[in-house]
BALOBA-1460 file (C-alpha; in Angstrom, 3 decimals):
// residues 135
<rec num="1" residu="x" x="14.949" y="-11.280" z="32.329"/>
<rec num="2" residu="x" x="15.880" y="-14.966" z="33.332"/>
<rec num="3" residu="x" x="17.001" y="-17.412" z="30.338"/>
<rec num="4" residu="x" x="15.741" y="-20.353" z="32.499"/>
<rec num="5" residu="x" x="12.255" y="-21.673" z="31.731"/>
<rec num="6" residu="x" x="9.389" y="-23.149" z="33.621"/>
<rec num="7" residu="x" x="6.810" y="-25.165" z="31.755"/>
<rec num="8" residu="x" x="3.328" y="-24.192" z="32.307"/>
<rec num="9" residu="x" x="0.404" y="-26.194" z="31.092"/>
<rec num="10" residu="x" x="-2.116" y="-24.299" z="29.432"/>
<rec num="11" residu="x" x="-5.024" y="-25.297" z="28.208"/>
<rec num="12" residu="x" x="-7.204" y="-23.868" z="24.934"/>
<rec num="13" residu="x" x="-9.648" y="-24.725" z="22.473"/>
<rec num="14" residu="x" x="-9.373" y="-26.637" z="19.446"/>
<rec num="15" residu="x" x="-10.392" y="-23.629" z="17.811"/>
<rec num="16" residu="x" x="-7.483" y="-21.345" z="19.061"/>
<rec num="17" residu="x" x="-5.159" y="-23.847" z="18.605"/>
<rec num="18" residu="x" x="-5.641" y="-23.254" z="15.139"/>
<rec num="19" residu="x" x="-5.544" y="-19.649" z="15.225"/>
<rec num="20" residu="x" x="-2.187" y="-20.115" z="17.254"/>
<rec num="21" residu="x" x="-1.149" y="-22.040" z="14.645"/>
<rec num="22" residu="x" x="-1.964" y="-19.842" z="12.099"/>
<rec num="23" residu="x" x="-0.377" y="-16.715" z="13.614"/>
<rec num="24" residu="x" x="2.832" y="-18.051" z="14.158"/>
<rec num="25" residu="x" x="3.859" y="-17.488" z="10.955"/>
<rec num="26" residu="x" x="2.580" y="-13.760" z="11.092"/>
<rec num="27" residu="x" x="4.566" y="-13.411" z="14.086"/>
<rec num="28" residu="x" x="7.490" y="-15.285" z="13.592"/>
<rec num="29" residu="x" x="7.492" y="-17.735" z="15.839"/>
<rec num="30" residu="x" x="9.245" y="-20.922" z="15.584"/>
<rec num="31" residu="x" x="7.201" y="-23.133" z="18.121"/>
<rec num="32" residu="x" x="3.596" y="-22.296" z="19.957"/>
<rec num="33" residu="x" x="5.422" y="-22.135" z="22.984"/>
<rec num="34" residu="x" x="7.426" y="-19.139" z="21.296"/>
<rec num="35" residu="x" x="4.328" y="-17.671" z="20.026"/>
<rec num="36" residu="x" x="2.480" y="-17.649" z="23.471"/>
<rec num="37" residu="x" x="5.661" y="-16.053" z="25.507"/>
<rec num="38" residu="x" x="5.599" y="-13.192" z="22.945"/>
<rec num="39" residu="x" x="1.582" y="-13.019" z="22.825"/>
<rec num="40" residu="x" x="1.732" y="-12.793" z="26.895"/>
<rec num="41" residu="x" x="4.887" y="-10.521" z="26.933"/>
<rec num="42" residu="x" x="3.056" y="-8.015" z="24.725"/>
<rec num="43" residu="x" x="-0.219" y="-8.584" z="26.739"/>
<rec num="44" residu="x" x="1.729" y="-7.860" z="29.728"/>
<rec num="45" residu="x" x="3.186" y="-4.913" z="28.519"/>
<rec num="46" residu="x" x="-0.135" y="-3.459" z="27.221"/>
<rec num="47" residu="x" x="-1.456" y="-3.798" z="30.752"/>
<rec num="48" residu="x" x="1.079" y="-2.424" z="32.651"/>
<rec num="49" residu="x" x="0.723" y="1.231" z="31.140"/>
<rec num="50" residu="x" x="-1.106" y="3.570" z="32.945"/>
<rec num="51" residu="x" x="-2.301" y="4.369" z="29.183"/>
<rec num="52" residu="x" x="-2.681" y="1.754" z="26.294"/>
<rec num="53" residu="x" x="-2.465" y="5.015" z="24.192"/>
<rec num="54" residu="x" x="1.495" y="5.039" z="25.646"/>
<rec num="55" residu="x" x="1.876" y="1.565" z="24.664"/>
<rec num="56" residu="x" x="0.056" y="1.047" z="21.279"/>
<rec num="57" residu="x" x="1.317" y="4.409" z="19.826"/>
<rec num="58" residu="x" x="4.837" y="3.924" z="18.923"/>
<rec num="59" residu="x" x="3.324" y="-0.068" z="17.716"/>
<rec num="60" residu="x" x="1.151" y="1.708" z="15.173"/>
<rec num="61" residu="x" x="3.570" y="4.562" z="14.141"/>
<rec num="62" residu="x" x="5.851" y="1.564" z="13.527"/>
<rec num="63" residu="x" x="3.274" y="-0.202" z="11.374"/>
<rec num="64" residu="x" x="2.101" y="2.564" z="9.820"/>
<rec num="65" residu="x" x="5.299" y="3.558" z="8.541"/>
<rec num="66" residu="x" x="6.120" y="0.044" z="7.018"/>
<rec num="67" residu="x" x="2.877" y="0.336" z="5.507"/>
<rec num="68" residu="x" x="3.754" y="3.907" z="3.831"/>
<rec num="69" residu="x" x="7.082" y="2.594" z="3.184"/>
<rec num="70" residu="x" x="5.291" y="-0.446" z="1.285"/>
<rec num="71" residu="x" x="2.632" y="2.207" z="-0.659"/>
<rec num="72" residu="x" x="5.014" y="4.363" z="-1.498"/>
<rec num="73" residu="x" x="7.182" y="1.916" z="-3.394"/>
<rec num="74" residu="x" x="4.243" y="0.113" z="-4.777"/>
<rec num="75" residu="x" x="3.257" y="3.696" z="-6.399"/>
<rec num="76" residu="x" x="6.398" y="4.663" z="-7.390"/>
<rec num="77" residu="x" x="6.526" y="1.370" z="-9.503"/>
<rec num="78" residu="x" x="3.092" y="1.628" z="-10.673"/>
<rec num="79" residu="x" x="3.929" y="5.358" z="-11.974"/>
<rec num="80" residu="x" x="7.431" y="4.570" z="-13.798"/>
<rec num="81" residu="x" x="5.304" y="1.455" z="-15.311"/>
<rec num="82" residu="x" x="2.665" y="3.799" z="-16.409"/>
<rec num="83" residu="x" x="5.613" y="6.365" z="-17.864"/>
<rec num="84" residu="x" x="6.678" y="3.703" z="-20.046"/>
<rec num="85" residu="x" x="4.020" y="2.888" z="-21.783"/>
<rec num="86" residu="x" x="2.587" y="6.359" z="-22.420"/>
<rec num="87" residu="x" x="5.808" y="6.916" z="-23.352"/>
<rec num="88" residu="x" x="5.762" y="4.305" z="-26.118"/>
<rec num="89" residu="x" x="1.923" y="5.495" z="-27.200"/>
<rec num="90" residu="x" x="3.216" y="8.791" z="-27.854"/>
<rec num="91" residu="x" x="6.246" y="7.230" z="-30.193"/>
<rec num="92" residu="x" x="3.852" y="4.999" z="-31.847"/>
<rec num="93" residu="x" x="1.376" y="8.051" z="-32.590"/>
<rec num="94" residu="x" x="4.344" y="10.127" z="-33.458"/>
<rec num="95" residu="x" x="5.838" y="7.382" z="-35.600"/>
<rec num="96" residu="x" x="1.641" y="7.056" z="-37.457"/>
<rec num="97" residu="x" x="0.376" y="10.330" z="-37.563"/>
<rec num="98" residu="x" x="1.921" y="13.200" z="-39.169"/>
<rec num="99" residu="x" x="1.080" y="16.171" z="-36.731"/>
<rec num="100" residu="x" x="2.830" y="19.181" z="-36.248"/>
<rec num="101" residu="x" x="4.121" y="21.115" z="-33.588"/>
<rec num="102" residu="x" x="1.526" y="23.691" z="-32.990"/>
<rec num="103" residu="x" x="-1.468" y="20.980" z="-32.678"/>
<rec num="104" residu="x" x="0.849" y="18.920" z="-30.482"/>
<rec num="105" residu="x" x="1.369" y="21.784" z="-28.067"/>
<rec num="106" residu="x" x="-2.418" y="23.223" z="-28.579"/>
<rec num="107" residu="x" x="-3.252" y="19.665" z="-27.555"/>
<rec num="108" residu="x" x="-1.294" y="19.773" z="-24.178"/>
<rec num="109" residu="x" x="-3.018" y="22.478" z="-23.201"/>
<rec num="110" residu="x" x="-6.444" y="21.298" z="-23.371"/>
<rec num="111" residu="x" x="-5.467" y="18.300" z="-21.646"/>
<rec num="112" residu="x" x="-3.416" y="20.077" z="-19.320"/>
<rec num="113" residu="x" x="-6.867" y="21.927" z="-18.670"/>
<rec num="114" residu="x" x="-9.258" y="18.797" z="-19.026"/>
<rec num="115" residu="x" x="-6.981" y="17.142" z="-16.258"/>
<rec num="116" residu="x" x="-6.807" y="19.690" z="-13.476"/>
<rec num="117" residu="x" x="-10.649" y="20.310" z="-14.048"/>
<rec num="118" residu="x" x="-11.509" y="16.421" z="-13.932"/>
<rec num="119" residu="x" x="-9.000" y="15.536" z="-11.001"/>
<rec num="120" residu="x" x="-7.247" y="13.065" z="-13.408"/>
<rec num="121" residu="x" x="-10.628" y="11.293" z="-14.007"/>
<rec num="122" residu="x" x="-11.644" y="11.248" z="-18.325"/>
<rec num="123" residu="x" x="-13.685" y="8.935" z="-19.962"/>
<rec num="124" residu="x" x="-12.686" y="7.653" z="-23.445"/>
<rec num="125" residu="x" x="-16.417" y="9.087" z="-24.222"/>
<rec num="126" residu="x" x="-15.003" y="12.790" z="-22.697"/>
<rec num="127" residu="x" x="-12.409" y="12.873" z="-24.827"/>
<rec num="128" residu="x" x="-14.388" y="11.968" z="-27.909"/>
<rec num="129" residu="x" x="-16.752" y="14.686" z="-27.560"/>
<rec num="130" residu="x" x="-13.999" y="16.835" z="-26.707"/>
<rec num="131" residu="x" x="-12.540" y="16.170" z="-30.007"/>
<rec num="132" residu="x" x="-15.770" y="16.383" z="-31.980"/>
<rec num="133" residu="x" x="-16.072" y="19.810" z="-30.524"/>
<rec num="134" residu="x" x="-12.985" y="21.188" z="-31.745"/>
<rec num="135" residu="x" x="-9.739" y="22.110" z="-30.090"/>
């Protein structure tokens, strides 16, 4: 690919001049003339497979996998933030209520049940009648 540049005047809306403007900094581009040599080299690209599916696959595995990559993290924080503090509930009820052993692990296994039968998904009101009914 040759270093040396032609100028070529193009002309576009107001309107697109705006979105050009607005998408440079999604794509990285330092000038619009930077931003339309990549658009056109991409477009170019895209047309010149005998199969889009050729060319956009390994574009979308890429993205997809950032996007995973992104999730995952943004879960993994979520879950260690949501250790924490159920972490610090059960040393606060610990520290306030004076239950033993044997109701503490009798307890764990209803939950452990109520869980895997819900999904995950209780209601404070679920767990009050649960506890009106007896462990």
């Amino acid at each position: 690919m040759s270093t040396t540049m032609e100028k070529v005047p193009v002309y576009v809306t107001p309107e697109m001049k705006k979105q050009i403007d607005a998408a440079m900094v999604l794509a990285n581009s330092h000038s619009r003339s930077d931003f339309c040599r990549e658009a056109l080299a991409f477009y170019i690209g895209y047309l010149n497979h005998s199969s889009t599916v050729d060319y956009l696959s390994p574009l979308l595995v890429s993205i997809l996998k950032s996007e995973l990559k992104s999730s995952t993290k943004f879960i993994c924080e979520t879950l260690y933030n949501v250790a924490v503090e159920t972490s610090i509930n059960s040393q606060v009820t610990a520290l306030t209520c004076n239950y033993g052993l044997d109701l503490v692990r009798q307890l764990r296994q209803v939950c452990e049940i109520d869980v895997a039968e819900s999904n995950g998904i209780i209601t404070a009101e679920q767990a009050v009648k649960r506890a009106e009914e007896g462990y």
